[in-house]
N, C-alpha and C positions, 0 to 999 in steps of 0.2 A: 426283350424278354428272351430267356435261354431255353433251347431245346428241354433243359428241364423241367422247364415250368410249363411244358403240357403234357396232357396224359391222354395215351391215345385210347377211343373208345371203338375202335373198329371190332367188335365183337358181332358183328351179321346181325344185330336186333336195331339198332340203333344207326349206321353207317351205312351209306352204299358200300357192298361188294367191291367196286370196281375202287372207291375213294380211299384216304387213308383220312380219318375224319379225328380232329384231335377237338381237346377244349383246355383251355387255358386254365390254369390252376386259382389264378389271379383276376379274371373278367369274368364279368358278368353272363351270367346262362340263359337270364330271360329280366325284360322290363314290363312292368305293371300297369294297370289300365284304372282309370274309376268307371263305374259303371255306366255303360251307355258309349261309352268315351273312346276314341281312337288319338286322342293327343297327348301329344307326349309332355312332362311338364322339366322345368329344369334340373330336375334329378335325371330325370332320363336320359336326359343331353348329354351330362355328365357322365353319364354308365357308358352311352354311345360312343362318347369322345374317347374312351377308355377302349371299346373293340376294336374304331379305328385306329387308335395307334399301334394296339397288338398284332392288328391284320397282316399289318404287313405285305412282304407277297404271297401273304397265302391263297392260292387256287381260289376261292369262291367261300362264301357265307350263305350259310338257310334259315331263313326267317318261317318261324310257323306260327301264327296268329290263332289265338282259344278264346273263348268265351264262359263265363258261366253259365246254370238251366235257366235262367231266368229268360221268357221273352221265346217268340214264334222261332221256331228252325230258321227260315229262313233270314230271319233279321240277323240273329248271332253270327251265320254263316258272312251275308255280308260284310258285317262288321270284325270278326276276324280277320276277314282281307286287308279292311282296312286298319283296323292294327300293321298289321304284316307290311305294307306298301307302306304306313308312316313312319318306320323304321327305315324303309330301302331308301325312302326319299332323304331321308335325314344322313342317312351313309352315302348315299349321294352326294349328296350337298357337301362333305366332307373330304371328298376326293373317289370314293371307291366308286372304282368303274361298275356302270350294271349290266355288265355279260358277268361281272364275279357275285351277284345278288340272285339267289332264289328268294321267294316268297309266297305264301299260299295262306289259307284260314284252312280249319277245322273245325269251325263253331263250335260247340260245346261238348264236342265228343273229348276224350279219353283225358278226363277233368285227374287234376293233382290231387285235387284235396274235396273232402266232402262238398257237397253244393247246399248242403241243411243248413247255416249259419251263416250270415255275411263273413264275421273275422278269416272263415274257412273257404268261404266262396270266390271271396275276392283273390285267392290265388290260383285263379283257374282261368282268368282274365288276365292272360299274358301274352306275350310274342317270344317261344325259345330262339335260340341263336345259338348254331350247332357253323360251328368252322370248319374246311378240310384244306386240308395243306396237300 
């Protein structure tokens, strides 16, 4: 992938300060969850297989695990982690060393899309993947 085909996002809202945090034009921003679920199914693999070839040497990957409203705080909380960790483990398993993996949940706080509708809900039930080179 060419210098081109990323765009950097370091705008201080989005980026550490200190990082230069880019995202690929072409890869994937974030993979899907069904509800309840922290497994990844074979589309995801795929989308996976795709950020580890772009990675490269880039510096490190952040993995941020969400949830939908559905369901107690602290279930969703857990369970974004484990979003988040069943990504690190599968980039893992792939080669990417884990000093270059961050990963954490956010349960159901700062949702994409309305949480009133499944079709809307389920995108709120993600892991993003934010790159820094």
């Amino acid at each position: 992938m060419a210098a081109s085909d990323y765009k950097s996002t370091n705008n201080g809202s989005n980026c550490a300060a200190s990082s230069h945090c880019v995202v690929a034009e072409k890869m994937p921003k974030a993979i899907y969850f069904d509800f309840g679920t922290a497994d990844l199914d074979m589309n995801d693999r795929k989308l996976l297989d795709t950020v580890v070839k772009h990675m490269g040497n880039s510096k490190r990957i952040e993995l941020t695990g969400y949830t939908c409203k559905i369901g107690p705080d602290q279930v969703n909380q857990d369970l974004s982690e484990s979003r988040a960790l069943a990504v690190k483990a599968y980039l893992m398993q792939k080669g990417i060393e884990e000093d270059r993996i961050a990963a954490w949940g956010k349960g159901k706080r700062h949702p994409v899309a309305s949480n009133g509708k499944e079709e809307t809900r389920s995108k709120n039930r993600r892991v993003e993947m934010k790159i820094f080179r």
